[in-house]
C-alpha positions in Angstrom: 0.0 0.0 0.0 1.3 3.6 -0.8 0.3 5.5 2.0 1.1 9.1 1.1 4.4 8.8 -0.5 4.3 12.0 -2.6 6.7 11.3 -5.8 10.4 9.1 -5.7 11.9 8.5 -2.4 15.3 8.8 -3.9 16.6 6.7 -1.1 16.1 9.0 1.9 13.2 9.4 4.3 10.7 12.3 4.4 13.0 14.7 6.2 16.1 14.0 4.1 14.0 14.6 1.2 12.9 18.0 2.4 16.8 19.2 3.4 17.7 18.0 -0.1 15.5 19.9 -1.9 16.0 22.7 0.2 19.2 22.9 -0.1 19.5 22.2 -3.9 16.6 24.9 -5.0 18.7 27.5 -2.5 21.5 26.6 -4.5 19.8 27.4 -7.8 18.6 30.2 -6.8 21.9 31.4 -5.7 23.8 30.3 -8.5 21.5 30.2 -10.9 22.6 26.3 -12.2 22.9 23.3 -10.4 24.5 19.9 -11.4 23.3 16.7 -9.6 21.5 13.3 -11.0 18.9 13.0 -13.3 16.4 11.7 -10.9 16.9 14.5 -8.0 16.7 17.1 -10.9 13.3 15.5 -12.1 12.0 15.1 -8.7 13.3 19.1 -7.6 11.8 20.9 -10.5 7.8 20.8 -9.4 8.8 22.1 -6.5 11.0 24.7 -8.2 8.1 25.5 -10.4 6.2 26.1 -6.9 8.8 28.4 -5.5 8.3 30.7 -9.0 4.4 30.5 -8.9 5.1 32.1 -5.2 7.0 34.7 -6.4 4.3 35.5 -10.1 1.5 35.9 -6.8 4.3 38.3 -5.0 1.8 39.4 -1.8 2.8 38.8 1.5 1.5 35.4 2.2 3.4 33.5 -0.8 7.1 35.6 0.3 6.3 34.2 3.8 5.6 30.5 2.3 8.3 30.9 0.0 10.5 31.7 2.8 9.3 28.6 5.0 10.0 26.4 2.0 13.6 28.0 1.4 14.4 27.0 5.5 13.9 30.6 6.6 17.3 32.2 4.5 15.5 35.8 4.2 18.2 36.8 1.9 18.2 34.1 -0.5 14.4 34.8 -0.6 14.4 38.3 -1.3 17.2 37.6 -4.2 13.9 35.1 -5.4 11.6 37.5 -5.4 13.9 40.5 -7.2 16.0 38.9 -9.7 13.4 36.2 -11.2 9.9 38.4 -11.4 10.6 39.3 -14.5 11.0 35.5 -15.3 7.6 34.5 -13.3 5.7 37.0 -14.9 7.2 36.2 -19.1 5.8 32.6 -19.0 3.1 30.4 -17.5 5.5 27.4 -16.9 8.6 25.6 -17.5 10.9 28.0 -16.2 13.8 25.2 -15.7 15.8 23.2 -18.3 18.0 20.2 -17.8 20.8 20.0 -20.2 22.3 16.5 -19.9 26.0 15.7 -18.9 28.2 13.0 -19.2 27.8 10.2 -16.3 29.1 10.4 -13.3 32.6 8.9 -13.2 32.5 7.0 -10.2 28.7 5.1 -10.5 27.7 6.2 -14.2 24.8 7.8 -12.3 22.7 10.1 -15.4 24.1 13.0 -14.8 22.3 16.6 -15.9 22.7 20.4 -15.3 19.5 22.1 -13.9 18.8 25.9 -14.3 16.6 28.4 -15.0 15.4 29.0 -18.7 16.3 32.8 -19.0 18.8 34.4 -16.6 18.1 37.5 -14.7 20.5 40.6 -15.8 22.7 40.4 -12.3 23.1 36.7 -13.3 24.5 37.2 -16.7 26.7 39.9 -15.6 28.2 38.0 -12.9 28.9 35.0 -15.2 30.3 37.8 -17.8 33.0 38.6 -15.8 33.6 35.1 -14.5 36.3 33.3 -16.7 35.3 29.6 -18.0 36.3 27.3 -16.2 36.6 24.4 -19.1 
């Protein structure tokens, strides 16, 4: 029997679940990319998709939800709610892509890059002036 399982269990218990995709939507956020496994990117995007649905409402209630489901980190919230309105409010969904990678050298886990479909402008200046790293 299922009993309230909400989507893959990805090998950790309710909790774990939660502090991973904490951590990994504060990190996309922040960074504006992410690179992790193929399954944890599927599984994080609904709830990415959430977090931007949040911010398109912009009122009171949905920065205070948004906040609780960031682990109450004001500042990566407000950096939500600034740099990616203009994202929220330019399209009705999909606002993440996964661009696949090469496996993972150690497992050959499916390996994939997760960010956001358009950039805000602070993003793409910071990565401007950031040399590449490959």
């Amino acid at each position: 029997m299922r009993k309230k399982v909400f989507g893959k269990k990805l090998g950790k218990n309710r909790r774990g679940r939660g502090n991973l995709f904490r951590a990994q939507a504060k990190s996309l956020v922040l960074h504006g990319h992410i690179k992790t496994t193929r399954a944890k990117a599927q599984a994080l995007r609904p709830e990415v998709e959430k977090l931007i649905t949040l911010v398109k409402k912009g009122d009171l209630v949905a920065r205070r939800a948004a906040l609780a489901r960031l682990g109450n980190d004001r500042k990566i919230t407000a950096m939500l709610f600034e740099s990616y309105k203009a994202l929220a409010n330019s399209r009705n969904s999909g606002f993440t892509k996964m661009v696949r990678l090469n496996p993972r050298r150690g497992d050959s886990a499916e390996m994939v890059s997760l960010s956001w479909v358009e950039m805000p402008e602070e993003e793409k200046k910071k990565n401007e002036n950031v040399p590449n790293k490959n």
